[in-house]
Steps between C-alpha positions, in 0.01 A plus 500: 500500500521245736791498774841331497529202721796372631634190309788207582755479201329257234708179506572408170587159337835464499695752373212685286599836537837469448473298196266724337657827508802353406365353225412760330125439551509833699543700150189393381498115408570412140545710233566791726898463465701793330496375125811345352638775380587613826809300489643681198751803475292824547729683309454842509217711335546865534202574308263282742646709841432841310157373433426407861643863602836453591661825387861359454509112459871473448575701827304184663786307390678690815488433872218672647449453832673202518289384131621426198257390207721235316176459245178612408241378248123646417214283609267712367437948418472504877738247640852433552697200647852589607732285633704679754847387712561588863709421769240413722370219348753189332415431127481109654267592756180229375231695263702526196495862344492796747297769321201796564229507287415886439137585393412868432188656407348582200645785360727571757650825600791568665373846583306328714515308813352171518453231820636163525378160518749303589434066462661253668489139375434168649782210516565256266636652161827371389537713215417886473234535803434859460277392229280265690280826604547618103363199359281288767420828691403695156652804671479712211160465476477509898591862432381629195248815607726541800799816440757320686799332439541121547832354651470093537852402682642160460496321853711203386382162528459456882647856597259555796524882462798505732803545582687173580625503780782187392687604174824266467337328165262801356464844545168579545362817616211537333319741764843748468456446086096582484501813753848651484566444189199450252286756651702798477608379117177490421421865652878600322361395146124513485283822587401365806289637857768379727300521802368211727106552435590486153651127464272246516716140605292178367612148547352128452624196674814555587484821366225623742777387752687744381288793447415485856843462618625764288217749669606386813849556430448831315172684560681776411466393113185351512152642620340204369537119505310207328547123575321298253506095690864606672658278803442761749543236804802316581406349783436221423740196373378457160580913451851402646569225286384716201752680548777283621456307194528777260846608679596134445417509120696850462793397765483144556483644895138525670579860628604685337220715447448649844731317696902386521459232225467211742240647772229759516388617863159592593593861526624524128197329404238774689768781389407399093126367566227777363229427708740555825608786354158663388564791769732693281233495215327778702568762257431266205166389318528156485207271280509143472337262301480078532300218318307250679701221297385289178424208682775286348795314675774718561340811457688732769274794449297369807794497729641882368130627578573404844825680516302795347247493761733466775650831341178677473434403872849668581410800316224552675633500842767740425248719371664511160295600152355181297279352289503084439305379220430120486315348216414147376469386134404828302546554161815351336574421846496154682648603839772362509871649436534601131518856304103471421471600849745762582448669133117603651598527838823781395241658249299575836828627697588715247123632454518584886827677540457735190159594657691530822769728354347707253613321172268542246422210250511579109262205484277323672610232736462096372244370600544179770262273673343700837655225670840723507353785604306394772698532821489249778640679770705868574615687739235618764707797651 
């Protein structure tokens, strides 16, 4: 393992990192977009839910906990996509669809309590994004061996994981929707272990943004946290204008995200950045995981390492629990920011907190290139 070193923020050409996420590019590249039919009518398939292990499907049709499934189809004997309406969030808010993606086990019992995994997505989807970690991620084979249930959240299209702070053209409150609202729905309607060491939180790109904000917000629910090539760093400009331009796509305002639509101060800034924030990750197991980059123009992977080392590095000085993982080309794997990397790297998360907390695999773990598993630095204390 060889030590963190202190790093200036990578300056990219032009605006690199903004254009990328935004893109889409941050879901996994092409191909890795929810499929066409995401854009159709669900419907509503009764006999899918029961499969999955929802008890009462048409009582989902009722607010719960400020939830209310408006559709549901099967994606396969283990999974369910159900479109869901809430207050929280406005059906324009940019993303398309709002939905969860439920996964159960195997022959699921709800005698039984089960842990959660719980998947945030990156930006970028414009239609149904809650199945960018279904299909690119191959969640349900992420999984399979694992008793748990599976709960991939939509994030919208450039959501941040937050509350917005300016809401005259959208409402979105996506941080209020995902932990007041879709956690305790799922623990309402699934057989769940609705403790904190039992919920796993895993995010990529701007996902792992999330997953470490929503720890940081809530260590309560969480007792672990995975950020799979996250913006952990806003420091710098180019993490600024990442964000300033998605509130300008949603809002046509710059910030609106963290901010009073027209100007964000330094102190909101430091109050939503992760890595200034790392102290209150004390009770939390935190692992993180970064490429190297592919080498190509306009790969951003490079410059998210950085902000992943500069979290590690914060970590470690408030004596917090973690594990970062960075790896090259391995595998499927080139490095840079695409699902062939995070789909290894969340195999290995997974792998660790089941060992961690007792859950015992029904199968043997995937295999994945030792790059994943080797760790390049960790807590000393």
């Amino acid at each position: 393992m060889r030590r963190l070193r202190t790093r200036s923020a990578r300056a990219l050409a032009g605006c690199a990192l903004t254009a990328v996420l935004l893109s889409g590019c941050a879901a996994g590249g092409s191909g890795d977009h929810a499929p066409s039919s995401s854009g159709e009518s669900l419907g509503f398939d009764d006999a899918a839910l029961s499969q999955v292990g929802f008890a009462d499907p048409q009582q989902l049709t009722q607010p719960s906990h400020g939830i209310t499934v408006t559709g549901a189809r099967g994606l396969s004997e283990r999974a369910a996509e159900l479109a869901v309406s809430t207050d929280q969030v406005s059906a324009e808010a940019p993303g398309g669809r709002n939905s969860v993606v439920v996964i159960t086990p195997k022959d699921y019992d709800p005698a039984k309590k089960y842990p959660v995994v719980y998947l945030l997505p990156g930006s970028g989807a414009t239609e149904s994004p809650a199945l960018q970690w279904y299909e690119a991620g191959q969640a349900e084979q992420l999984t399979q061996g694992l008793p748990v249930i599976t709960v991939i959240v939509s994030g919208g299209k450039v959501g941040w994981y937050s509350d917005w702070a300016s809401q005259e053209e959208l409402t979105q409150n996506w941080e209020t929707f995902h932990l007041d609202q879709v956690v305790p729905w799922v623990d309402q309607h699934l057989s769940t272990r609705a403790d904190r060491e039992h919920r796993v939180i895993i995010g990529n790109s701007m996902g792992g943004y999330g997953a470490m904000r929503y720890a940081e917000q809530r260590p309560d629910l969480f007792g672990e946290a995975v950020s799979l090539s996250g913006l952990l760093d806003l420091s710098s400009n180019e993490a600024k204008q990442t964000i300033a331009t998605g509130s300008r796509e949603a809002t046509g305002r710059t910030d609106s995200v963290f901010g009073n639509g027209s100007v964000t101060t330094e102190e909101q800034w430091r109050a939503n950045d992760p890595a200034v924030r790392s102290g209150e990750l004390k009770n939390v197991h935190v692992q993180l995981f970064a490429g190297r980059g592919n080498g190509q123009e306009g790969d951003i992977e490079p410059a998210l390492k950085d902000t992943t080392v500069t979290m590690a590095r914060e970590l470690e000085s408030q004596g917090v629990d973690y594990q970062y993982t960075e790896y090259g080309q391995a595998g499927q794997c080139n490095g840079g920011h695409e699902f062939p990397c995070w789909t290894p790297a969340a195999t290995v998360a997974l792998g660790r907190w089941a060992d961690r907390v007792g859950v015992k695999r029904t199968s043997p773990q995937p295999s994945v290139p030792s790059a994943f598993e080797d760790v390049t630095s960790r807590s000393s204390s």
